[in-house]
C-alpha positions as a Markdown table, in Angstrom:
| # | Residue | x | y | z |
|---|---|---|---|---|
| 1 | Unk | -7.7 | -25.3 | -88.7 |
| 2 | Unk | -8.6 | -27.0 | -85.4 |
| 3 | Unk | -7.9 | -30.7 | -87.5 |
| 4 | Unk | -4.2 | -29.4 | -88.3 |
| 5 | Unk | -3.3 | -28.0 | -84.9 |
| 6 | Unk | -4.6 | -31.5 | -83.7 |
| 7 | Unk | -2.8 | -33.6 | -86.1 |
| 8 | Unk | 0.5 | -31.7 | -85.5 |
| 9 | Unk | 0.4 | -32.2 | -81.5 |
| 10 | Unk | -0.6 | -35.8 | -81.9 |
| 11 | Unk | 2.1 | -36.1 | -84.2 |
| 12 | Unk | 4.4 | -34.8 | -82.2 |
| 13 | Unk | 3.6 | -36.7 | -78.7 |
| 14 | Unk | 4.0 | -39.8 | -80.3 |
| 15 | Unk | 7.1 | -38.8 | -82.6 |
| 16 | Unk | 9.2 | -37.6 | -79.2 |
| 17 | Unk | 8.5 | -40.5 | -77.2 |
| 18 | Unk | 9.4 | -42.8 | -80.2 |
| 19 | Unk | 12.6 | -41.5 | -80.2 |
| 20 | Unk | 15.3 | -43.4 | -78.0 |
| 21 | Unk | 16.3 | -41.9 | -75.1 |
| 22 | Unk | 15.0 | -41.7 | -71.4 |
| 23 | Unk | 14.4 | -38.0 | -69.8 |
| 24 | Unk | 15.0 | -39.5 | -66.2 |
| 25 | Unk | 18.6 | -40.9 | -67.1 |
| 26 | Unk | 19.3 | -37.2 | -68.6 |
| 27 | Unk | 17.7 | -35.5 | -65.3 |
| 28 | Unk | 19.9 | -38.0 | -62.8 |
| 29 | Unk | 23.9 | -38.2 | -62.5 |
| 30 | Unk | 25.7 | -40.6 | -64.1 |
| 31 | Unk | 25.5 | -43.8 | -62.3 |
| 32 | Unk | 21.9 | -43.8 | -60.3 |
| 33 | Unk | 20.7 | -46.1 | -58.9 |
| 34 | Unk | 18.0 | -47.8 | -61.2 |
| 35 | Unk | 15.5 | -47.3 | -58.0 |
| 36 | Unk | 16.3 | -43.7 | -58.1 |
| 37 | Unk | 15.7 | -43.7 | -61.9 |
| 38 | Unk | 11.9 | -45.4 | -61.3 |
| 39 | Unk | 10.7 | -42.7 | -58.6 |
| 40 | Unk | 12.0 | -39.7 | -61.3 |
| 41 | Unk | 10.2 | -41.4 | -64.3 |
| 42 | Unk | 6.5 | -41.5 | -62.0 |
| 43 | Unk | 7.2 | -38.4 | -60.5 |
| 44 | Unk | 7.2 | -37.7 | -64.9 |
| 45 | Unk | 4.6 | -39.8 | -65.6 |
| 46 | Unk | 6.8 | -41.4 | -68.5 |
| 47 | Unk | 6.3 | -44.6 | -66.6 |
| 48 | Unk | 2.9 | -44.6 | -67.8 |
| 49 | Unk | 1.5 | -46.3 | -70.6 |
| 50 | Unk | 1.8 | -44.1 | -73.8 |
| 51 | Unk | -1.6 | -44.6 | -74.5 |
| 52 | Unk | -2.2 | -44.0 | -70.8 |
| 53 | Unk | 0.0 | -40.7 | -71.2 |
| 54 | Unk | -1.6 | -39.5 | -74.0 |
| 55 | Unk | -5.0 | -39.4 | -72.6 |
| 56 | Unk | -3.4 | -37.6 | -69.3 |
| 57 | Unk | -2.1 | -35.1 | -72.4 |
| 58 | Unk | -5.4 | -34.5 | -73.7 |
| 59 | Unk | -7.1 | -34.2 | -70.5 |
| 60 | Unk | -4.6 | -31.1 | -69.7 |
| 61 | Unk | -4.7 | -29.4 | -72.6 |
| 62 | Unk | -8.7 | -29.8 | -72.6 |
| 63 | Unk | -8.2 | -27.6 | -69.2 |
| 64 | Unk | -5.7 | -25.1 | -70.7 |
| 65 | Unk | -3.0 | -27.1 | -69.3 |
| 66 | Unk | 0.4 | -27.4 | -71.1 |
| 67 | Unk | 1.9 | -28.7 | -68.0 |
| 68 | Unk | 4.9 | -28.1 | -66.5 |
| 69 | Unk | 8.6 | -28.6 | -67.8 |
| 70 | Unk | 10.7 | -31.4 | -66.4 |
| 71 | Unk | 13.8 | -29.1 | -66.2 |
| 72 | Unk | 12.7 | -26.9 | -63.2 |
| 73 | Unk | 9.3 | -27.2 | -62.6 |
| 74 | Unk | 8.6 | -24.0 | -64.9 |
| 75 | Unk | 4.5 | -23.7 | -66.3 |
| 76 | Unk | 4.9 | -24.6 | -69.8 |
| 77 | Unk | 2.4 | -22.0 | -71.5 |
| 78 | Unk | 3.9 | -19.0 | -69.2 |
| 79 | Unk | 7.7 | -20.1 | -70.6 |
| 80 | Unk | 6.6 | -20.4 | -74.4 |
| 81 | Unk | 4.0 | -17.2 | -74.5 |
| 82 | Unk | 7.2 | -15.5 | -72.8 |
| 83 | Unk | 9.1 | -16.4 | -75.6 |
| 84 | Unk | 6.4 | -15.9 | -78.7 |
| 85 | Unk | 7.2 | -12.1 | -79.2 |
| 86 | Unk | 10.9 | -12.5 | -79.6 |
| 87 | Unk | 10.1 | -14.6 | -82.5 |
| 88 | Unk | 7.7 | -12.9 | -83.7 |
| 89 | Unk | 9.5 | -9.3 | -83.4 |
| 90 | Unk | 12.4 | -11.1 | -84.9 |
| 91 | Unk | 10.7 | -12.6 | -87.9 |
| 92 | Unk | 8.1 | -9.4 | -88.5 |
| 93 | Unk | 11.0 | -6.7 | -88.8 |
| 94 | Unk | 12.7 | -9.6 | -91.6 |
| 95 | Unk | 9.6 | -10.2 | -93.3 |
| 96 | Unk | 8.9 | -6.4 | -93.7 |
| 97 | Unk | 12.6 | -5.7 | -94.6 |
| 98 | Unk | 12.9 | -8.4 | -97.2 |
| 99 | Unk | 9.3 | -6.9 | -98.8 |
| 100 | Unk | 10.4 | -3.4 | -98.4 |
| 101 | Unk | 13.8 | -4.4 | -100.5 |
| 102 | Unk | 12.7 | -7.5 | -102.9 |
| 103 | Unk | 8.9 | -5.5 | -104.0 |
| 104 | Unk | 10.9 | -2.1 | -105.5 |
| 105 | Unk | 13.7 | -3.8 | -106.9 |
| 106 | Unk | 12.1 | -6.8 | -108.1 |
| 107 | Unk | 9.5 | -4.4 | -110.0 |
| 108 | Unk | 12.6 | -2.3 | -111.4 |
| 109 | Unk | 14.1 | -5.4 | -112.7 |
| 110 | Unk | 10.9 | -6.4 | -114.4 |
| 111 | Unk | 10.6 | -3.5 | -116.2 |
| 112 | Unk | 13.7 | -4.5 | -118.5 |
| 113 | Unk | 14.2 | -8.2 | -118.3 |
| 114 | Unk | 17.6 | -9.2 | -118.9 |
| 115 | Unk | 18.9 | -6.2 | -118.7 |
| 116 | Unk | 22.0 | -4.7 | -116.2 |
| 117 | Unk | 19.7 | -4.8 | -113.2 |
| 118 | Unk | 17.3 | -7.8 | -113.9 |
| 119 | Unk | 21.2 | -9.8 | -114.2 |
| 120 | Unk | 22.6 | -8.6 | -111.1 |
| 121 | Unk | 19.3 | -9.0 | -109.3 |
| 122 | Unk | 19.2 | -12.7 | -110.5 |
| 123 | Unk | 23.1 | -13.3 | -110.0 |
| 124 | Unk | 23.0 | -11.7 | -106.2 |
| 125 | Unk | 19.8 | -13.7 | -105.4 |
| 126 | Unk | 21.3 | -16.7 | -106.7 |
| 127 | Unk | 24.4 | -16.4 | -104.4 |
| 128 | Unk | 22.2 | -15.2 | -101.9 |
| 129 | Unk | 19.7 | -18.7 | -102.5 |
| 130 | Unk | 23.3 | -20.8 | -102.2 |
| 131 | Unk | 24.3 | -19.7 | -99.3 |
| 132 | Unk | 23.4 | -21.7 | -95.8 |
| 133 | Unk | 21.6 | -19.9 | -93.4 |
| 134 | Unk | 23.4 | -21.1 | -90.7 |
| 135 | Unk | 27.3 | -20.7 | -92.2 |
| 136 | Unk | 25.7 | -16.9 | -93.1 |
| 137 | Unk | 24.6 | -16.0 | -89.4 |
| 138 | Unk | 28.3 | -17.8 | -88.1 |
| 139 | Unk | 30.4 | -15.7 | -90.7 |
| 140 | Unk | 27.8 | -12.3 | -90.0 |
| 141 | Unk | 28.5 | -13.3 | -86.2 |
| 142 | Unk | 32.2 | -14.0 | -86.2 |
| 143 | Unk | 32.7 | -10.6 | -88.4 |
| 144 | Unk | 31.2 | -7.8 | -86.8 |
| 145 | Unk | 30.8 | -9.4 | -83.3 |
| 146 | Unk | 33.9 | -11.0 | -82.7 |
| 147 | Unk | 36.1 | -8.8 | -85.4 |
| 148 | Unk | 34.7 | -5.7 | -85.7 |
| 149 | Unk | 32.7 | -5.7 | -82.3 |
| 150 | Unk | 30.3 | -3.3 | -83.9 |
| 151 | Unk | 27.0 | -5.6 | -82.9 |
| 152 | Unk | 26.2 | -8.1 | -79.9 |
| 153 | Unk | 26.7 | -11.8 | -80.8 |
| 154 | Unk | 24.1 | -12.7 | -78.8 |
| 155 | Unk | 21.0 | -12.6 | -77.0 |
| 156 | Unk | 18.5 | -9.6 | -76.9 |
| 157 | Unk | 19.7 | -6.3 | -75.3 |
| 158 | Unk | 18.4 | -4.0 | -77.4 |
| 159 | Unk | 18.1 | -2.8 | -81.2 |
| 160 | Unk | 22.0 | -3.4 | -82.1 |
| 161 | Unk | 21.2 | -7.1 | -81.2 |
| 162 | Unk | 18.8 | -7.7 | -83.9 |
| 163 | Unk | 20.9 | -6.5 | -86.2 |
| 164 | Unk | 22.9 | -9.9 | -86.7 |
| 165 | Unk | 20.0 | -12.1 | -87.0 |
| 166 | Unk | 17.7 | -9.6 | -89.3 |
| 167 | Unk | 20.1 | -9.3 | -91.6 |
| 168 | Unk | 20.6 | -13.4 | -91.9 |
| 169 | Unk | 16.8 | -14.1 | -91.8 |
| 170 | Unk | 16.5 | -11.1 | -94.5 |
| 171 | Unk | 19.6 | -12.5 | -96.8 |
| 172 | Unk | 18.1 | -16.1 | -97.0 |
| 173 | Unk | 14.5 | -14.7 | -97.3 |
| 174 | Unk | 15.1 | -12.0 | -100.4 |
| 175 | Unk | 16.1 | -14.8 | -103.2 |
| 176 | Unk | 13.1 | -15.8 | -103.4 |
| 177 | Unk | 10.7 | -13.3 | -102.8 |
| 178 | Unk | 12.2 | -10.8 | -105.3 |
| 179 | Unk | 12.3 | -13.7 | -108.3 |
| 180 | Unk | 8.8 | -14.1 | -107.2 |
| 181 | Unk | 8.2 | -9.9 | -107.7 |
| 182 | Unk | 10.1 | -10.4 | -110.7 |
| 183 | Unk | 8.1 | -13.1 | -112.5 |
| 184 | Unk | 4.8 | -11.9 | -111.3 |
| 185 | Unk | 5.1 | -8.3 | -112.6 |
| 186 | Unk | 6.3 | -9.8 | -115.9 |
| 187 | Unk | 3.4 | -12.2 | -116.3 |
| 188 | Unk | 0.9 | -9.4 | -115.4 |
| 189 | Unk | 2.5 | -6.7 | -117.9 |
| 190 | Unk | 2.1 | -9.3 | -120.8 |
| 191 | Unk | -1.4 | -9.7 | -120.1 |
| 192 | Unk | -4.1 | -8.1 | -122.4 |
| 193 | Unk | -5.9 | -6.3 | -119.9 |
| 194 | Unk | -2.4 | -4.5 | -119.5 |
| 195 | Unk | -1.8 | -3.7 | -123.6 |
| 196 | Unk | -5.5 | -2.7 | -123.7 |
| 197 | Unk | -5.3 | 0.0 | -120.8 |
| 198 | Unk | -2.1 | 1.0 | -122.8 |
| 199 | Unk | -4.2 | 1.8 | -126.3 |
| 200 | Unk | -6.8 | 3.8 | -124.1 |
| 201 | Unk | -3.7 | 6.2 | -122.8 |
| 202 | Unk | -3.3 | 5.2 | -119.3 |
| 203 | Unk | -0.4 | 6.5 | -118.0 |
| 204 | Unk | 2.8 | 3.9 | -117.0 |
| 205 | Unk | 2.7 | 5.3 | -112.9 |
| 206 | Unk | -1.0 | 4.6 | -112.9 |
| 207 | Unk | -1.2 | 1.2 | -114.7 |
| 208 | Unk | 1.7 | -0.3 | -112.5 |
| 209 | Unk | 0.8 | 1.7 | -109.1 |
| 210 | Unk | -3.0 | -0.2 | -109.6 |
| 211 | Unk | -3.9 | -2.3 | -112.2 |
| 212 | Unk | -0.3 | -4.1 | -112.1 |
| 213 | Unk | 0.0 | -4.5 | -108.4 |
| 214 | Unk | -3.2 | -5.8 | -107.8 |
| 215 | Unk | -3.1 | -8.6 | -110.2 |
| 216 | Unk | 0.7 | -9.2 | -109.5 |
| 217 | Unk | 0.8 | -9.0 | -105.9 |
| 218 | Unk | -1.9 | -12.2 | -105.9 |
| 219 | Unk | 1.0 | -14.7 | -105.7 |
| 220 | Unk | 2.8 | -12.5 | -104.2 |
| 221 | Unk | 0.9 | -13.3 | -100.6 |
| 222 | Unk | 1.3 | -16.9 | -101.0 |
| 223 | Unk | 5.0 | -16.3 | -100.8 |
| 224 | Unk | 5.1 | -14.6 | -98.2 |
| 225 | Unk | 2.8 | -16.8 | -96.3 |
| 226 | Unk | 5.1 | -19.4 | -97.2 |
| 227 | Unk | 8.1 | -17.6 | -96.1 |
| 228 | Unk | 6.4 | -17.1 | -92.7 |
| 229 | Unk | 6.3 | -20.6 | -92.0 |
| 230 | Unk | 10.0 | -20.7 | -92.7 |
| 231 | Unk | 10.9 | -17.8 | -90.3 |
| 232 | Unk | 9.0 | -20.3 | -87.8 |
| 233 | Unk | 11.1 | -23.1 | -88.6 |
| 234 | Unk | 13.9 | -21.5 | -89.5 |
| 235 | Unk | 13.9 | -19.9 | -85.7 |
| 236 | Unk | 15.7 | -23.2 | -84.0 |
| 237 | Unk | 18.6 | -22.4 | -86.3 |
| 238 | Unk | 19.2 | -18.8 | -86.2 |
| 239 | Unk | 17.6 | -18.1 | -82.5 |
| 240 | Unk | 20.0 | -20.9 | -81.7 |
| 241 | Unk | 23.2 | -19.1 | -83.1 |
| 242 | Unk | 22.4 | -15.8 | -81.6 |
| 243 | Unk | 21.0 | -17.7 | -78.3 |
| 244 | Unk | 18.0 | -15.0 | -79.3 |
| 245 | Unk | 15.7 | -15.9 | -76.5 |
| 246 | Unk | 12.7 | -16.7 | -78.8 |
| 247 | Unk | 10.4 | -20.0 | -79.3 |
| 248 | Unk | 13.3 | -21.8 | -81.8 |
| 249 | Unk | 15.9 | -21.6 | -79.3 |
| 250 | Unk | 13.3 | -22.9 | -76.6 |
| 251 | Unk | 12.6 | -25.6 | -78.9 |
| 252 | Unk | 15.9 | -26.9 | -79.4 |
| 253 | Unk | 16.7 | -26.7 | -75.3 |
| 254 | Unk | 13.7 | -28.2 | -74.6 |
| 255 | Unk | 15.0 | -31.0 | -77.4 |
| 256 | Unk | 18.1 | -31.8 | -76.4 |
| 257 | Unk | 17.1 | -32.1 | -72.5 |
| 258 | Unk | 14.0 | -34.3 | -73.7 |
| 259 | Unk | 11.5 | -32.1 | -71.9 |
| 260 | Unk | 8.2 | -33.4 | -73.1 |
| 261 | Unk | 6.1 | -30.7 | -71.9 |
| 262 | Unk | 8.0 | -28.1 | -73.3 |
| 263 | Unk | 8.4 | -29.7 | -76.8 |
| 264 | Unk | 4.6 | -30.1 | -77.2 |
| 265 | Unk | 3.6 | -26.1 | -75.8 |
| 266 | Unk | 6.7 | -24.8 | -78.2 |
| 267 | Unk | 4.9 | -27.3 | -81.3 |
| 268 | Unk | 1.6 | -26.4 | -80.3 |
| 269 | Unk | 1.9 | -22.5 | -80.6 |
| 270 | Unk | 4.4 | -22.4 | -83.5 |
| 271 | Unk | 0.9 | -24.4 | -85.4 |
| 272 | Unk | -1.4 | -21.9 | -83.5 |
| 273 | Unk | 0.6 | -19.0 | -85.2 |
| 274 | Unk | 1.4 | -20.8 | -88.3 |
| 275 | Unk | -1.9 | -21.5 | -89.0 |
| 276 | Unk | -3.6 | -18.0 | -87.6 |
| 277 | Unk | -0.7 | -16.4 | -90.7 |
| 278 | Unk | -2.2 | -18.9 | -93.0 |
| 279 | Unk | -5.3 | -17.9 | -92.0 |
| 280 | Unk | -5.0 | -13.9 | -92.6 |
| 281 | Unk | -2.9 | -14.7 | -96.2 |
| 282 | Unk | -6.5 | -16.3 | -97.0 |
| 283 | Unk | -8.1 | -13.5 | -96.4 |
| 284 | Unk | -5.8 | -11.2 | -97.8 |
| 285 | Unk | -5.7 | -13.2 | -101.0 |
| 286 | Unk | -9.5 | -13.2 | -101.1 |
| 287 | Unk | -9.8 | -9.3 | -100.3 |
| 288 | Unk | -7.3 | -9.3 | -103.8 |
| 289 | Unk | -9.3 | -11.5 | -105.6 |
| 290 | Unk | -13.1 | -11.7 | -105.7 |
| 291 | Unk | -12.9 | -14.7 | -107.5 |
| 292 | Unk | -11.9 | -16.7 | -104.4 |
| 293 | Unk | -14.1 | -17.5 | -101.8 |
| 294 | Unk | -13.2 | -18.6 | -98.8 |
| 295 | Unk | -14.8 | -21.7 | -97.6 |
């Protein structure tokens, strides 16, 4: 776990600086004097070596320094663990939504496949899976905030204003979560453990509500570890069309104004999260299935 979260802030030092652009030139007026420009960049430290800046880097974060953020002077780690639980609010409620939603129906639709509701399920997740996330939270926006007025287009003021983005991280979640539902619980009610407990009289409710679950709901917490790391990602987009003030939209501030500091404490604790999610689907997988072992 420690290797990953290593390798990704490595990764990233070196991948921002690589990219053209200087963060003095975007912190001066147009026209500075290049004198001007080579006071900002020590008072950065980008005049530095890279190798040189990456050791300074290291050296912080061995402290439990993130440093500070070019734009402002703001403490990195205070700035990013202010805007963790946003995220986090905003991508729990989705994730519980979308499971709450895709396990029921995605079980009902199992029961007769290709039936009425196994068909619409498949042809409303299919237009659901085709359908940009992005274009989806502009149209949600642009139809019942600007239209309708019924919900906040942005920011976070209270439960009205998660409304917008919920319902687009939900829509581009539930495609694939309830095919997943779908194919599981038909893969475990062909299995012979399942037509066995059927000859000894077990009753449907009890076969499904235990014995079916268990076994289906294995690859079940894969996906929705999986999906997790996609609310992460997926946060600079949405956050950033609802200016939600969470990590994503952080992220993509701290992008665009080439704030180095803040680009490496928003990396570093999405792959602290990331890999802490990871980490509990493990064990929740292994908890399922005594045939894993955690090692």
């Amino acid at each position: 776990m420690a290797l990953v979260i290593f390798g990704v802030i490595t990764l990233t030092f070196f991948a921002i600086r690589l990219v053209p652009g200087d963060p003095a030139r975007l912190m001066e007026p147009p026209g500075t004097p290049e004198s001007v420009l080579d006071l900002t960049r020590q008072k950065l430290g980008t005049d530095k070596p890279l190798s040189r800046q990456y050791l300074d880097f290291l050296s912080q974060l061995a402290r439990g320094d993130m440093g500070t953020s070019f734009r402002g002077g703001r403490p990195v780690a205070s700035t990013v663990l202010e805007s963790v639980p946003n995220t986090l609010a905003l991508g729990a409620i989705s994730m519980a939504i979308t499971t709450l939603v895709a396990f029921p129906l995605g079980i009902a639709a199992s029961r007769k496949p290709n039936g009425w509701l196994d068909r619409a399920t498949l042809a409303l997740s299919s237009i659901a899976q085709a359908t940009p996330g992005f274009w989806l939270g502009v149209m949600l926006a642009l139809l019942f905030a600007v239209n309708l007025r019924w919900f906040p287009a942005i920011g976070n003021a209270g439960w009205k204003s998660y409304v917008l983005p919920v319902a687009t991280l939900v829509i581009s979640l539930f495609p694939l979560q309830i095919r997943a539902v779908r194919q599981a619980f038909i893969e475990t009610m062909g299995e012979g453990f399942v037509r066995a407990a059927r000859a000894r009289g077990l009753s449907e409710r009890r076969l499904l509500g235990v014995h079916i679950t268990k076994v289906a709901a294995i690859p079940l917490i894969t996906i929705i570890g999986l999906q997790a790391g996609y609310v992460l990602g997926g946060a600079i987009v949405i956050e950033s069309i609802f200016n939600w003030p969470g990590i994503g939209n952080l992220t993509l501030q701290a992008i665009s104004q080439r704030d180095f500091p803040m680009i490496q404490g928003t990396v570093l604790i999405t792959a602290v999260v990331f890999t802490l999610i990871n980490f509990f689907v493990d064990l929740t997988y292994a908890a399922l299935d005594p045939r894993v072992r955690l090692r």
